[in-house]
N, C-alpha and C positions, 0 to 999 in steps of 0.2 A: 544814846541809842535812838531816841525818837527823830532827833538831827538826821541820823546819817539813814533813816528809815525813810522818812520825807525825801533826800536828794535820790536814792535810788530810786521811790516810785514815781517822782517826776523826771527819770532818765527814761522812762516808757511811756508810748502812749499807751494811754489806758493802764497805769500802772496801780492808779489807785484803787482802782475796779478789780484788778487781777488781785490785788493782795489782800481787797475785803470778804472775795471769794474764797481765800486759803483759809478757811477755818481749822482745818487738823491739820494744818501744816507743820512738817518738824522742825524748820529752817525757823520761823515762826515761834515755836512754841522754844527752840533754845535761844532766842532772842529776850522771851518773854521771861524764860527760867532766870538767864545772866541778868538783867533788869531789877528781877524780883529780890535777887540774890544780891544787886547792890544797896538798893534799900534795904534789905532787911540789914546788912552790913552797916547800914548808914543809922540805926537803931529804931528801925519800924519794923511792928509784927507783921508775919506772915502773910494774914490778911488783910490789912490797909496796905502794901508794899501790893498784893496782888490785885486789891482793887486802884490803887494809885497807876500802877502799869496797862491795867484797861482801859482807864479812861484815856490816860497820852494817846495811847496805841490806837482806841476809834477817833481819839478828836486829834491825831495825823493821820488816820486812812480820811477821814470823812474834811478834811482841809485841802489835803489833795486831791481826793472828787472833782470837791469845790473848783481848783485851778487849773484843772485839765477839762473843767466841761465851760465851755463860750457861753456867754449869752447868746436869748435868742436874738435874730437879727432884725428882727420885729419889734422887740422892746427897746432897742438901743435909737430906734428913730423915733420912739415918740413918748422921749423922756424927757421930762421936763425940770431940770434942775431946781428953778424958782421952787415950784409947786412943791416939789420933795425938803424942798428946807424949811419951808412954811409948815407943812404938814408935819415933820419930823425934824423938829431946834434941837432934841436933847441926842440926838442919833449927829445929827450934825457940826453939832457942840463937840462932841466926842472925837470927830474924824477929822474935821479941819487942823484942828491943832498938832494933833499927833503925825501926821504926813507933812502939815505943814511944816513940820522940824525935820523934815528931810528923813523920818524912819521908812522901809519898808516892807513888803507884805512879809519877806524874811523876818523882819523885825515882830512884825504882829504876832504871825505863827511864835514868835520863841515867847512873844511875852502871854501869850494864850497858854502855852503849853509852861512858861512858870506860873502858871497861879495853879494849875491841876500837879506838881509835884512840890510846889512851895520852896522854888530854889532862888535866893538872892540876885537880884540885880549883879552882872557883873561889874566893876568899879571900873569905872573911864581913866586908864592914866595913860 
């Protein structure tokens, strides 16, 4: 659900903004019901199934934000890579490697969003 959540509000501009604004939304909230209703299927109570579905749900509105708003163009000139790996090894330690293996921000997003529903790696065959 969170997948096909994320590809639609990045099919708008401004999609992630329009959907963080739908708070009583029905469309929304039967996304939210089907969700809840597959974890609890999946054998979590009611309430960790609807807290588990909160969290996805803001940490893919609030990811999407993220990807539809640019930096400014002020900071991108006077960034200085050096300084920032100096200053941040363990931030940098982190990101090299994992891009460096050729994942993408697709990638990030889904492994973000497995550690907040606690879903398995799927198997590379």
């Amino acid at each position: 659900m969170q997948v096909r959540l994320r590809e639609a509000m990045l099919a708008y501009t401004e999609g992630g903004r329009v959907v963080a604004g739908a708070h009583l939304s029905m469309t929304m909230a039967a996304l939210m019901e089907a969700a809840i209703g597959t974890l609890v299927g999946d054998g979590l109570g009611s309430q960790e199934a609807r807290l588990v579905v909160l969290a996805a749900t803001r940490y893919t509105i609030g990811y999407v934000i993220e990807e539809q708003t640019p930096p400014p163009p002020e900071g991108l000139g006077s960034f200085d890579l050096d300084a920032f790996r100096r200053e941040h090894p363990l931030t940098v330690s982190g990101i090299e490697p994992y891009f460096g293996a050729g994942r993408t921000v697709d990638d990030l997003y889904e492994d973000g969003l497995r550690l907040i529903v606690r879903r398995p790696e799927p198997s590379a065959s």
